[in-house]
TIVO-2410 file (N, C-alpha, C; in nm, 3 decimals):
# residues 121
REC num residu      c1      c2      c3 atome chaine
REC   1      X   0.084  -0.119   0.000     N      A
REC   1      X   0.000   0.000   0.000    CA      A
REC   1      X   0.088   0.124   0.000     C      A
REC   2      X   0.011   0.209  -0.115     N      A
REC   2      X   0.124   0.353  -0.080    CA      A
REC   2      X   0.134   0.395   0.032     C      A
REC   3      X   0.200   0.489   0.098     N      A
REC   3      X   0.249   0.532   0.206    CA      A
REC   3      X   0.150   0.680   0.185     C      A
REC   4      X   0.117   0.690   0.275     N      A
REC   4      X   0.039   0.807   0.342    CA      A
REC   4      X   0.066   0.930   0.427     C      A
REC   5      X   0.033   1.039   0.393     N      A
REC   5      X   0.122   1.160   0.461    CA      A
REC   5      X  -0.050   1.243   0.484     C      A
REC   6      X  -0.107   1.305   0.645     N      A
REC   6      X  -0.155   1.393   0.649    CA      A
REC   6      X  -0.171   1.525   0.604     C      A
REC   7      X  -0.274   1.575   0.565     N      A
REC   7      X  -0.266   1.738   0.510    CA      A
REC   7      X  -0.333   1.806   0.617     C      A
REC   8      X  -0.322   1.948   0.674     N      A
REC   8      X  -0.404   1.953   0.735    CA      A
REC   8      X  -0.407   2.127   0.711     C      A
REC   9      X  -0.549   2.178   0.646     N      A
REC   9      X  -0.520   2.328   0.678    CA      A
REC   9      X  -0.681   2.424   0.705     C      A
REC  10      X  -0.625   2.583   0.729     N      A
REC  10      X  -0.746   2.634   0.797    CA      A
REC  10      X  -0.770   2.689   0.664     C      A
REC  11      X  -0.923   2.684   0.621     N      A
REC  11      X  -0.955   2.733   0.507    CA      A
REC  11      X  -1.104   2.817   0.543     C      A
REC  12      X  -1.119   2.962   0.441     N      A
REC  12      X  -1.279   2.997   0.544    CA      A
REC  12      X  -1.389   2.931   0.512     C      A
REC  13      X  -1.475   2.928   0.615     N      A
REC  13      X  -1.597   2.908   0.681    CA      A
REC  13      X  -1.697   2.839   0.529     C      A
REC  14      X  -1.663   2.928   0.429     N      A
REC  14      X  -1.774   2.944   0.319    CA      A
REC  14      X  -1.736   2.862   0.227     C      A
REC  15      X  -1.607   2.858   0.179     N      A
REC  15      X  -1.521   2.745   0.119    CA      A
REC  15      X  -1.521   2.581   0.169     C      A
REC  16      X  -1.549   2.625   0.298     N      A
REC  16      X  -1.531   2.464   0.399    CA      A
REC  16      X  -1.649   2.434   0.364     C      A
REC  17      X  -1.792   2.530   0.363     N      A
REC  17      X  -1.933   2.460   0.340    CA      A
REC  17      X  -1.971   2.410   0.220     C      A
REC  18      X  -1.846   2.444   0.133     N      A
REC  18      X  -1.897   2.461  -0.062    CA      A
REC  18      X  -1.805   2.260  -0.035     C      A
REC  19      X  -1.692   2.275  -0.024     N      A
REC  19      X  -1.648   2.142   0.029    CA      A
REC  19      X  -1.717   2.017   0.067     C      A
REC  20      X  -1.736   2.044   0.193     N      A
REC  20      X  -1.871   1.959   0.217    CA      A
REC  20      X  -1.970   1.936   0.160     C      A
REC  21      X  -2.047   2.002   0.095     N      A
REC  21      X  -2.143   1.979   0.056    CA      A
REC  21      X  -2.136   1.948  -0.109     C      A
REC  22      X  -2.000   1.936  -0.158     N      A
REC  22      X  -1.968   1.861  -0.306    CA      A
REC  22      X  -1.926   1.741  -0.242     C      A
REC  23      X  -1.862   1.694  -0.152     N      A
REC  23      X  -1.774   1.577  -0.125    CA      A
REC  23      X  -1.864   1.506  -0.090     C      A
REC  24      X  -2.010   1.532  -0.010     N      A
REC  24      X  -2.119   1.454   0.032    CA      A
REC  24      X  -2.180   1.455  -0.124     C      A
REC  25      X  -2.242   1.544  -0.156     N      A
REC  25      X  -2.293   1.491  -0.334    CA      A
REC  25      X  -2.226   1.382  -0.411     C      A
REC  26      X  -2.118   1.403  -0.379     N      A
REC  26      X  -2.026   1.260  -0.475    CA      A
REC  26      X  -1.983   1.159  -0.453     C      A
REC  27      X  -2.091   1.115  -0.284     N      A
REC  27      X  -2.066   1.036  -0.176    CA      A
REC  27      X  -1.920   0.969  -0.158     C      A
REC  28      X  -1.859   1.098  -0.143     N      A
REC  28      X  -1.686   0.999  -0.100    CA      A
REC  28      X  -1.655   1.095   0.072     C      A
REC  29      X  -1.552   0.988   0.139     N      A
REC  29      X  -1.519   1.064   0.218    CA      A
REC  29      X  -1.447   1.167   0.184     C      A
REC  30      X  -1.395   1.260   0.318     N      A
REC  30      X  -1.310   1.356   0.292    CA      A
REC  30      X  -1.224   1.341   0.231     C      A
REC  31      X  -1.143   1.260   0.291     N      A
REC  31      X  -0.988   1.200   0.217    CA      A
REC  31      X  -0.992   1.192   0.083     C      A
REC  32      X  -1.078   1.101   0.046     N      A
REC  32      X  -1.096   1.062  -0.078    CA      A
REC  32      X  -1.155   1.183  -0.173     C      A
REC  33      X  -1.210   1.295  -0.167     N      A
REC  33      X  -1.221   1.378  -0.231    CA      A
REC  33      X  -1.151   1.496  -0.246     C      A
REC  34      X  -1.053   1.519  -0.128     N      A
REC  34      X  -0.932   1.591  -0.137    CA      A
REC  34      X  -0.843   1.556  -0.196     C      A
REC  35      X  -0.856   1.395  -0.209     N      A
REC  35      X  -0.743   1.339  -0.333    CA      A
REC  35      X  -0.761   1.347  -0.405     C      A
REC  36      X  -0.908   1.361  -0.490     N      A
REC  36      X  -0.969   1.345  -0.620    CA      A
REC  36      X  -0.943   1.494  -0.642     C      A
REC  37      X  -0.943   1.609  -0.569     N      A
REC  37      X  -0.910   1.749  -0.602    CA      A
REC  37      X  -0.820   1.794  -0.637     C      A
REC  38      X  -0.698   1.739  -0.567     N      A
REC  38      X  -0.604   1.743  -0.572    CA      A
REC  38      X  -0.523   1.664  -0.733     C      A
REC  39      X  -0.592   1.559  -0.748     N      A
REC  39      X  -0.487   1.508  -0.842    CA      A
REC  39      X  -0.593   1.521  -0.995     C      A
REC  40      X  -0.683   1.625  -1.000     N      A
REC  40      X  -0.715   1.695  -1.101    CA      A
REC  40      X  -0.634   1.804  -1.103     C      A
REC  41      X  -0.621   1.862  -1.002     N      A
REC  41      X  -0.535   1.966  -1.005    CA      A
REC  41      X  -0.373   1.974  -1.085     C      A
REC  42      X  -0.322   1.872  -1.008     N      A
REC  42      X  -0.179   1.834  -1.050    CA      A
REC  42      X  -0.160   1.787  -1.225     C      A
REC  43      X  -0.283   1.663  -1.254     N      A
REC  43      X  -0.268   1.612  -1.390    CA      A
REC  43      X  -0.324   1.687  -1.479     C      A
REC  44      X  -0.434   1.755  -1.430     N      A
REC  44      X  -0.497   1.816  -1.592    CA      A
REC  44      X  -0.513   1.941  -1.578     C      A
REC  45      X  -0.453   2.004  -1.442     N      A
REC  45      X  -0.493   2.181  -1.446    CA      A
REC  45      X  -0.617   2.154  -1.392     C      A
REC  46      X  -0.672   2.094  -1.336     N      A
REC  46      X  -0.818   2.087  -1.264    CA      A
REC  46      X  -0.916   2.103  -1.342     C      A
REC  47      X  -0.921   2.069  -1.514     N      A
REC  47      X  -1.041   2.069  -1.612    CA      A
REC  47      X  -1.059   1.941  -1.628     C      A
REC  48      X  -0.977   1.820  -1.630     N      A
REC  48      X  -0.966   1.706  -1.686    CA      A
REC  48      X  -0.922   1.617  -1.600     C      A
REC  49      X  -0.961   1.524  -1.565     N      A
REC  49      X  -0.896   1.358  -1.503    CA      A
REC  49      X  -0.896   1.271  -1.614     C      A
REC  50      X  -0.850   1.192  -1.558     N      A
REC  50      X  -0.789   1.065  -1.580    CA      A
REC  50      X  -0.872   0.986  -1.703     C      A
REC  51      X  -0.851   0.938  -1.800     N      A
REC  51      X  -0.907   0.858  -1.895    CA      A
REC  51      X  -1.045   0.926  -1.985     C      A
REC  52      X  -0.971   1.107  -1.997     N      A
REC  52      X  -1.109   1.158  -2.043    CA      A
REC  52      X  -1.238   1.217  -1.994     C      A
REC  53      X  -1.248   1.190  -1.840     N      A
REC  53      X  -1.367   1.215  -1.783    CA      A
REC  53      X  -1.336   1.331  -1.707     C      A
REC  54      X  -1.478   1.372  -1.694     N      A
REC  54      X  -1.450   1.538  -1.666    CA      A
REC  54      X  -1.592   1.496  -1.522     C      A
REC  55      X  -1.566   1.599  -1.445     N      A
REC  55      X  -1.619   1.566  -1.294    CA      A
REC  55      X  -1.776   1.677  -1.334     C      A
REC  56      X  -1.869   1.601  -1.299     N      A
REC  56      X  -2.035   1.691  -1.318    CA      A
REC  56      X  -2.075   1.727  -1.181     C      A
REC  57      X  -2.086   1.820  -1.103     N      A
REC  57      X  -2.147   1.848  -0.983    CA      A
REC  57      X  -2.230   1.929  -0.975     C      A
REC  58      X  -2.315   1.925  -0.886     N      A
REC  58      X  -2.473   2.022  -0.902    CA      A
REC  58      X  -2.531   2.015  -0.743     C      A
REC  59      X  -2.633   2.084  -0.668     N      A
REC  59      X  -2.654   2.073  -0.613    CA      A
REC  59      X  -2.821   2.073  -0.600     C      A
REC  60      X  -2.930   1.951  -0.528     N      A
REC  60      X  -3.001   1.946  -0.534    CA      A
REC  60      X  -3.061   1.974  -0.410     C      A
REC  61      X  -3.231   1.980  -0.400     N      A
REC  61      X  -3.282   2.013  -0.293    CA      A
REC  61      X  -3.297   1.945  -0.177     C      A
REC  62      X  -3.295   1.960  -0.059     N      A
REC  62      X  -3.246   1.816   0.055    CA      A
REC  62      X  -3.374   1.725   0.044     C      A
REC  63      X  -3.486   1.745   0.020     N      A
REC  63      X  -3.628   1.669  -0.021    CA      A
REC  63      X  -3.559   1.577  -0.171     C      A
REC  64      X  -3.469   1.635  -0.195     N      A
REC  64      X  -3.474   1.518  -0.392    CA      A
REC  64      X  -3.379   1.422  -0.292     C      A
REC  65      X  -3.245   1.505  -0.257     N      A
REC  65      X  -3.128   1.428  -0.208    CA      A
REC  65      X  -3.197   1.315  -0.112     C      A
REC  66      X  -3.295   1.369  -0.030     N      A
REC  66      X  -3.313   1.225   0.059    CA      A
REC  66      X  -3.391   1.113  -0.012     C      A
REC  67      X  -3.462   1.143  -0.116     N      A
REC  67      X  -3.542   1.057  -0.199    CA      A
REC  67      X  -3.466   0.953  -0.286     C      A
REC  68      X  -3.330   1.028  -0.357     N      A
REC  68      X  -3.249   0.982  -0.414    CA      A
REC  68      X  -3.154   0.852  -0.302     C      A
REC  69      X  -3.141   0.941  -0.167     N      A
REC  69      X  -3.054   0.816  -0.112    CA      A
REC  69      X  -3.173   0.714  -0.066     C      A
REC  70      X  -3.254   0.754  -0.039     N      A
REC  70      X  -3.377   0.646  -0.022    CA      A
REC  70      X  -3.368   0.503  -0.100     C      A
REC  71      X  -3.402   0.526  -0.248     N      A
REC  71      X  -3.384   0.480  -0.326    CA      A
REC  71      X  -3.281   0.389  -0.371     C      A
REC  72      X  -3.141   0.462  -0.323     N      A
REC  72      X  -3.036   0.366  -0.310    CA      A
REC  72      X  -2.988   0.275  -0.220     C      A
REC  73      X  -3.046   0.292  -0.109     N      A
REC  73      X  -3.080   0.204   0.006    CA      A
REC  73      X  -3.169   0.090  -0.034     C      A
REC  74      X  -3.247   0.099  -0.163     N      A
REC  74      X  -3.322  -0.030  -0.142    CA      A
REC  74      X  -3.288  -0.107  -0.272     C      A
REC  75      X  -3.136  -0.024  -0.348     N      A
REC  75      X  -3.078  -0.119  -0.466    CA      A
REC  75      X  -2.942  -0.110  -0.398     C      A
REC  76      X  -2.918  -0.194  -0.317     N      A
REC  76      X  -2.753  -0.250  -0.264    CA      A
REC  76      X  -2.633  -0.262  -0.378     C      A
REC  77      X  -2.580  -0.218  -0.417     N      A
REC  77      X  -2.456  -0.228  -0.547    CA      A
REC  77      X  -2.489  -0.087  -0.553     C      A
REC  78      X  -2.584  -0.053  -0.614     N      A
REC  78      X  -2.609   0.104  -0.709    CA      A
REC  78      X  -2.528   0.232  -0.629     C      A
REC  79      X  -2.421   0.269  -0.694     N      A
REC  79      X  -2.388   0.378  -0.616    CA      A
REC  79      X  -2.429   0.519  -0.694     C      A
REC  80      X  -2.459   0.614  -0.639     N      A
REC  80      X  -2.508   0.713  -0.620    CA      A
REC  80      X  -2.478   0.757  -0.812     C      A
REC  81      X  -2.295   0.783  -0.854     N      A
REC  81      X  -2.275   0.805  -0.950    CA      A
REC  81      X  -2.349   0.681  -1.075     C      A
REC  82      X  -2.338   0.592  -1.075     N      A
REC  82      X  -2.406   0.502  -1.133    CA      A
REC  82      X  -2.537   0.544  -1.154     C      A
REC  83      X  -2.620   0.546  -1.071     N      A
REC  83      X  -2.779   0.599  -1.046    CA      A
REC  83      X  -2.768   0.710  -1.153     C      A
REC  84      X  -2.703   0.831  -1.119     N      A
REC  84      X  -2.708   0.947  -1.198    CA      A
REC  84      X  -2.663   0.898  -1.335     C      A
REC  85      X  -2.579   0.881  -1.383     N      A
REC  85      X  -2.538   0.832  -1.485    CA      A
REC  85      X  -2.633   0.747  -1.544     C      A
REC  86      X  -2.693   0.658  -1.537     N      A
REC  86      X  -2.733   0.602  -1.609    CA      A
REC  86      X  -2.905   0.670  -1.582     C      A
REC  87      X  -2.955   0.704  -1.540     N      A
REC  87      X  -3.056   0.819  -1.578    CA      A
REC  87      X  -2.998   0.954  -1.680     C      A
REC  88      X  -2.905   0.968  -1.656     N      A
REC  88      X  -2.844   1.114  -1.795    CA      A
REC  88      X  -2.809   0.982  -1.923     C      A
REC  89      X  -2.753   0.885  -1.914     N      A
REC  89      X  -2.739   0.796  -2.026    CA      A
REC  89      X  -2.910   0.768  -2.066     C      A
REC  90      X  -2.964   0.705  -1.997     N      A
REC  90      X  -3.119   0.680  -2.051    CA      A
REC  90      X  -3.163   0.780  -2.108     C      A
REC  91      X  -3.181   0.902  -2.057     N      A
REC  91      X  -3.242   1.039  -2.130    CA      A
REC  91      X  -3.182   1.065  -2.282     C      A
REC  92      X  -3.061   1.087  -2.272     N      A
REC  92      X  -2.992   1.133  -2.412    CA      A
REC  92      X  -3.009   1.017  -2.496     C      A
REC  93      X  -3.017   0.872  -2.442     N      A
REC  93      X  -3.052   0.806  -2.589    CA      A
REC  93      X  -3.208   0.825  -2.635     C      A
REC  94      X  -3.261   0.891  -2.561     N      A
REC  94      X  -3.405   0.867  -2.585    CA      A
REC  94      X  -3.426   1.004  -2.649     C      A
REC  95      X  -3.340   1.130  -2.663     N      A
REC  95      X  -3.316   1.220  -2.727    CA      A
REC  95      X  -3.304   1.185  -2.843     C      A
REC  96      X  -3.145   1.119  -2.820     N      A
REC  96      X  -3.105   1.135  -2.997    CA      A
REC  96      X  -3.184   1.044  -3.099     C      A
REC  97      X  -3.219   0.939  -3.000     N      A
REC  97      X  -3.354   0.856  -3.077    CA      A
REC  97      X  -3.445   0.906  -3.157     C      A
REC  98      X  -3.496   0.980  -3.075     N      A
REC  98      X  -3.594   1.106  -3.128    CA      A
REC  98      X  -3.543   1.209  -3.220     C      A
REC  99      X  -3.444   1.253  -3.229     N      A
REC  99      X  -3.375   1.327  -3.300    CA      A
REC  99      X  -3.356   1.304  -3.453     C      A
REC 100      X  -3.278   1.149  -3.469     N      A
REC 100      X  -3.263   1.031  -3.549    CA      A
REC 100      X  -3.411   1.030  -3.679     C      A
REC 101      X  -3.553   0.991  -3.567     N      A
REC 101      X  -3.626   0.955  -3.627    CA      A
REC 101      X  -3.653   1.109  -3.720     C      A
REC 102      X  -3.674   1.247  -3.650     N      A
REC 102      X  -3.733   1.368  -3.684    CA      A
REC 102      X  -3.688   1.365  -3.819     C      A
REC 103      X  -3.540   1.385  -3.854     N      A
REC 103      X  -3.421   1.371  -3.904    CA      A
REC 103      X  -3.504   1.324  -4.073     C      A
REC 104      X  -3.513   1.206  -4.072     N      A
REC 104      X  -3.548   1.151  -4.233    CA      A
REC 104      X  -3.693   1.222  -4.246     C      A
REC 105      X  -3.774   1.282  -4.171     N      A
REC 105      X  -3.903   1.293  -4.225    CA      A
REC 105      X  -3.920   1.439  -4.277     C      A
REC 106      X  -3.824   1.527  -4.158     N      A
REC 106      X  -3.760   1.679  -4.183    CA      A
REC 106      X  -3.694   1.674  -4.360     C      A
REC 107      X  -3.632   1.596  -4.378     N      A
REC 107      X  -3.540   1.597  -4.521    CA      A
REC 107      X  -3.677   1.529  -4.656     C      A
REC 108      X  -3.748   1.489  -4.578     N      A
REC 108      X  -3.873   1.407  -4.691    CA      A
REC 108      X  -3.930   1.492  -4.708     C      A
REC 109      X  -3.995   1.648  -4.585     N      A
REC 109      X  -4.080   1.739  -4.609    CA      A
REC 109      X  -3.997   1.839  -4.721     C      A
REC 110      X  -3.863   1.868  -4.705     N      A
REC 110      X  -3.822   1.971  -4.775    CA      A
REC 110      X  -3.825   1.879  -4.928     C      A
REC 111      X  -3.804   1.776  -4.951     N      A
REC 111      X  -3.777   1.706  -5.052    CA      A
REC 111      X  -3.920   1.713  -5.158     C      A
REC 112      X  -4.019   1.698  -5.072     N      A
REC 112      X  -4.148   1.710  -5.140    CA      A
REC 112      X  -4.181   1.852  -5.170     C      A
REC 113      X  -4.160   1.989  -5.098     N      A
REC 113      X  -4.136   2.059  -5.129    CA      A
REC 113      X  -4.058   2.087  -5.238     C      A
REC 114      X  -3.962   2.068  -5.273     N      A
REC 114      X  -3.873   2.117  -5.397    CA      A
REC 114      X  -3.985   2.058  -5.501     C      A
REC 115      X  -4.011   1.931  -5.482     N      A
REC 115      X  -4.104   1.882  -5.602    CA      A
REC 115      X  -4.221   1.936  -5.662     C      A
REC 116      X  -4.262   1.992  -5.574     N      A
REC 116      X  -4.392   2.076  -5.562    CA      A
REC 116      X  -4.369   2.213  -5.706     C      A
REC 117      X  -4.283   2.253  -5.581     N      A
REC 117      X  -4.232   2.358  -5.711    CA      A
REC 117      X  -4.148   2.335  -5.822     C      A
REC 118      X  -4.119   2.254  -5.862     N      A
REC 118      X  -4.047   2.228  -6.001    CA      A
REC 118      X  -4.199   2.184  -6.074     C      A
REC 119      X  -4.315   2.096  -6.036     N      A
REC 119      X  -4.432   2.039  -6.080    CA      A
REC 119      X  -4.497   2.130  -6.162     C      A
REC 120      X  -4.488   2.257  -6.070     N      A
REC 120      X  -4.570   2.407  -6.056    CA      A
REC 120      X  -4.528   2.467  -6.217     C      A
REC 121      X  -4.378   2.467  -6.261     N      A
REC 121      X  -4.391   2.541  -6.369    CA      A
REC 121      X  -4.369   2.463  -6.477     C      A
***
């Protein structure tokens, strides 16, 4: 196991609450999200991690948040990022699905159109 070194510092009041309350959204402990801060910081300039993926955070209302952990309490494996993810994956295919279909019927209307008017003279 790597070897481990404490950090420890005073940061203000308002910063410490913005902290907390991302590190609980992304259900990791402290540690573990000061590392995850930290080594965006170091590898990608803090826009980019590791293998492409870029970090999504948001903050919801404590009525969704408790509904949401509710929920994951009664699917054992499902972690929180998973849950989200694959509800934003379900949505966008059901977008571009839709998108896809609009797509050939949009290009059939203009198509019949042109015909129209070439018919015309």
């Amino acid at each position: 196991m790597e070897k481990r070194k404490n950090l420890c510092a005073m940061i203000p009041e308002e910063l410490h609450g913005r902290v907390k309350q991302e590190q609980e959204a992304l259900a990791l402990t402290l540690a573990q999200y000061v590392e995850m801060v930290l080594e965006e910081h170091f590898k990608k300039g803090g826009k980019e991690m590791e293998n492409g993926t870029r970090t999504l955070a948001f903050q919801v209302s404590e009525e969704l948040f408790g509904r949401v952990k509710g929920y994951l309490a009664k699917h054992p494996g499902l972690s929180q990022r998973n849950f989200v993810i694959g509800l934003i994956t379900k949505e966008l295919e059901r977008y571009e699905a839709e998108m896809a279909e609009s797509a050939p019927k949009e290009a059939g209307e203009i198509q019949e159109g042109q015909e129209a008017d070439t018919d015309a003279s």
